[in-house]
Structures are given as C-alpha cells and as structure tokens.
C-alpha positions as CSV (number, residue, x, y, z in Angstrom):
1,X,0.0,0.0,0.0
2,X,0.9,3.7,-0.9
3,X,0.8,6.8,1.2
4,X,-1.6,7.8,-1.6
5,X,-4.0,5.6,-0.2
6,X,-4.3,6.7,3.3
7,X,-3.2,10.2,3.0
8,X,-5.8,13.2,3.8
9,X,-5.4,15.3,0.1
10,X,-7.4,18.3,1.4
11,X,-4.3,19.9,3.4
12,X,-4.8,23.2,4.7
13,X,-1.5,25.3,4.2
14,X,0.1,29.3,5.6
15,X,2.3,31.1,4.1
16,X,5.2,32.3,5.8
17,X,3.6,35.9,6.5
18,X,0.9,34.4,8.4
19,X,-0.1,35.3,11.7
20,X,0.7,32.8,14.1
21,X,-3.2,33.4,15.4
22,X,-4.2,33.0,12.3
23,X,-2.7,29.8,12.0
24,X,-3.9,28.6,15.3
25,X,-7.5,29.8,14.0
26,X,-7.3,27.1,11.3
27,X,-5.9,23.9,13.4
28,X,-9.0,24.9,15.3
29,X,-11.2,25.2,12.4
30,X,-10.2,22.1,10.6
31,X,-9.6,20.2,13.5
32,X,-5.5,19.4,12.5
33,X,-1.9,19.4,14.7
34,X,0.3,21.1,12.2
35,X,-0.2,23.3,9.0
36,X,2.6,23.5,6.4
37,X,3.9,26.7,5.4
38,X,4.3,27.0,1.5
39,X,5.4,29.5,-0.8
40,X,5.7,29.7,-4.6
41,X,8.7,27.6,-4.5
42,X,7.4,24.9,-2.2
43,X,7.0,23.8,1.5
44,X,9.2,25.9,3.3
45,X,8.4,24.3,7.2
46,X,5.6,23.4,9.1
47,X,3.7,24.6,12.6
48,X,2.5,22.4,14.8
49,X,0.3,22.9,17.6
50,X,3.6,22.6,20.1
51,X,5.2,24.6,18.0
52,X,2.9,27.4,19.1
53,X,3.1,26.8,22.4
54,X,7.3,26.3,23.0
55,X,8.1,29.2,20.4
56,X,5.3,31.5,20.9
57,X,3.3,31.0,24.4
58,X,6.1,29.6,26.0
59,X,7.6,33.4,25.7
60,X,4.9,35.4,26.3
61,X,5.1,37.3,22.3
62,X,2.0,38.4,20.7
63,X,0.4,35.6,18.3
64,X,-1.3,38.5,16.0
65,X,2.2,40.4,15.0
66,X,4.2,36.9,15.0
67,X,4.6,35.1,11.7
68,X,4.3,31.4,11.1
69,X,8.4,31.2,10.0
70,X,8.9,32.3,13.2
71,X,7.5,29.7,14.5
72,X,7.6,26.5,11.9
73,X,10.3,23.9,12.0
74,X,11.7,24.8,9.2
75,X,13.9,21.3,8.9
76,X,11.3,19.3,8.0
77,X,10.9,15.6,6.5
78,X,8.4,14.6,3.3
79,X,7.2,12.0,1.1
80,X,5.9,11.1,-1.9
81,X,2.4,9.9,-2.7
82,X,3.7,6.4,-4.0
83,X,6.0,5.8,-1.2
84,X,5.1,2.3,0.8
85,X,3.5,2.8,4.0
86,X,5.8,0.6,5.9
87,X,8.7,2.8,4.7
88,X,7.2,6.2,5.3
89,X,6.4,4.5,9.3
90,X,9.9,3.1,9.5
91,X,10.9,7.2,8.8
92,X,8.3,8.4,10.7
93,X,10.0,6.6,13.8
94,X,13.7,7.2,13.1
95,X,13.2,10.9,12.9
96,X,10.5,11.1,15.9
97,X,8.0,12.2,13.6
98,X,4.3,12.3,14.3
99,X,2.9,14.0,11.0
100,X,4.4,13.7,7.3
101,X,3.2,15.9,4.6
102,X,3.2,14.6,1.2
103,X,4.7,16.2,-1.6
104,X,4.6,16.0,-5.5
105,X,6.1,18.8,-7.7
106,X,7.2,20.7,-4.9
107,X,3.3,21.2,-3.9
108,X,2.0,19.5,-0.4
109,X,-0.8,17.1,-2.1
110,X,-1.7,15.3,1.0
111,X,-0.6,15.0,5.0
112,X,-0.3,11.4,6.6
113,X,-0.7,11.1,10.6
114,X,0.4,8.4,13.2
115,X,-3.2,7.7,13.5
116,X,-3.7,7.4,9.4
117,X,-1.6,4.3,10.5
118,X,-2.5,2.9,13.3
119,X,-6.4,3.1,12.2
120,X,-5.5,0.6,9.2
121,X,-5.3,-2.8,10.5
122,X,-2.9,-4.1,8.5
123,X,-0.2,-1.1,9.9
124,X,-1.1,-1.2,13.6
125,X,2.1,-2.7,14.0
126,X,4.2,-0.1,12.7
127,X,2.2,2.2,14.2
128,X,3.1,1.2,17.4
129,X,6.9,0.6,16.7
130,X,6.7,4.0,15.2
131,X,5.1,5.6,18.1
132,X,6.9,3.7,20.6
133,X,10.4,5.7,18.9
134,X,8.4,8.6,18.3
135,X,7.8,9.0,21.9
136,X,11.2,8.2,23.4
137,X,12.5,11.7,24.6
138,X,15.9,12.1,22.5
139,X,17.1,14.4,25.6
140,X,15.1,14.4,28.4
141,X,14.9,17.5,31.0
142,X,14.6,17.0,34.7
143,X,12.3,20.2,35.9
C-alpha cells in the first residue's frame, strides 16, 4: 500500500507571512496538529500545535504580529504519494516524527498522521513501533 492511499489530500497550508493566530485559527477550524507553510517555491516548514506553544506562548510574544516562519520547524521531513507505508512509518519513527506531509512537484498534495496508521489494520504494527520511537525523549529534562 501507498501513502496515496491513506493520505488526507485536502491539506490546509500558511504562508510564511501568516499570523501565528491566524494559524492557530485554522488547526482549530479544521480540527488538525500542524499546517505546512508553503510558498511559490514549495514547503518551506511546518507549525505544529507545540510549535505554538514552545516558540510563541512559552515566551509570552504576541500571536497577531508573529509570523508562522517564526514559529515553523523549518527542517522538516516529506514523502511522496507512492512511497510504501511501511517505509514512510519506519521514517516516521527514526526521525521522531508524528505528521508527514506529502509532496509532488514541490506542492503538499496530502498529509499522513500516526493515527492514518495505526487506524488501518494491517499497519497497527508499525504504528506502534513508530510511536513507541516517536515518543522516546531524544534528551530528556529534569524540571
């Protein structure tokens, strides 16, 4: 099986001018964790909902005059529609990934989730090796 076939293709995307409320706005709206951030040349990063909260919350600056870039991750990992599944959750897991967007000609065509896996039977497996390395702190912080 191919990411094509279990990827959401209606992807809501920012560019990298856009408010980070404006942003949060649309996870809320369309119900999503991260938004890519696009411009004419392509998928520059992507925000996620913790991206908000570490790089914008977490320091008290004002979510109307802060821009998604300067929030995004900006080193980000993609796919391709015909990728295999089990490949795309093996990557998933080595990079600590939770959310994958997938991209043809330089233009995000579709986003693929943990739980796009790990709702198809015949992945629940590597959804659950995936998540098991996703959620293994690489450093962990004593508070």
């Amino acid at each position: 099986m191919q990411l094509k076939d279990i990827m959401t293709s209606t992807v809501v995307y920012v560019s990298p001018d856009t408010p980070v409320e404006q942003v949060a706005q649309l996870m809320q709206k369309h119900n999503v964790g991260s938004i890519p951030v696009c411009d004419a040349s392509g998928v520059k990063g992507i925000v996620t909902d913790r991206d908000i909260v570490v790089r914008n919350v977490a320091h008290g600056t004002d979510p109307k005059t802060l821009k998604a870039s300067d929030v995004m991750t900006s080193q980000i990992t993609t796919a391709w529609p015909g990728m295999d599944v089990r490949e795309a959750s093996k990557m998933m897991a080595q990079k600590q990934i939770r959310r994958l967007p997938i991209v043809e000609n330089n233009t995000v065509v579709g986003m693929v989730a943990l739980g796009d896996l790990a709702v198809n039977p015949t992945y629940d497996t590597e959804a659950s090796e995936a998540l098991t390395e996703i959620s293994t702190p690489a450093h962990p912080y004593k508070v």
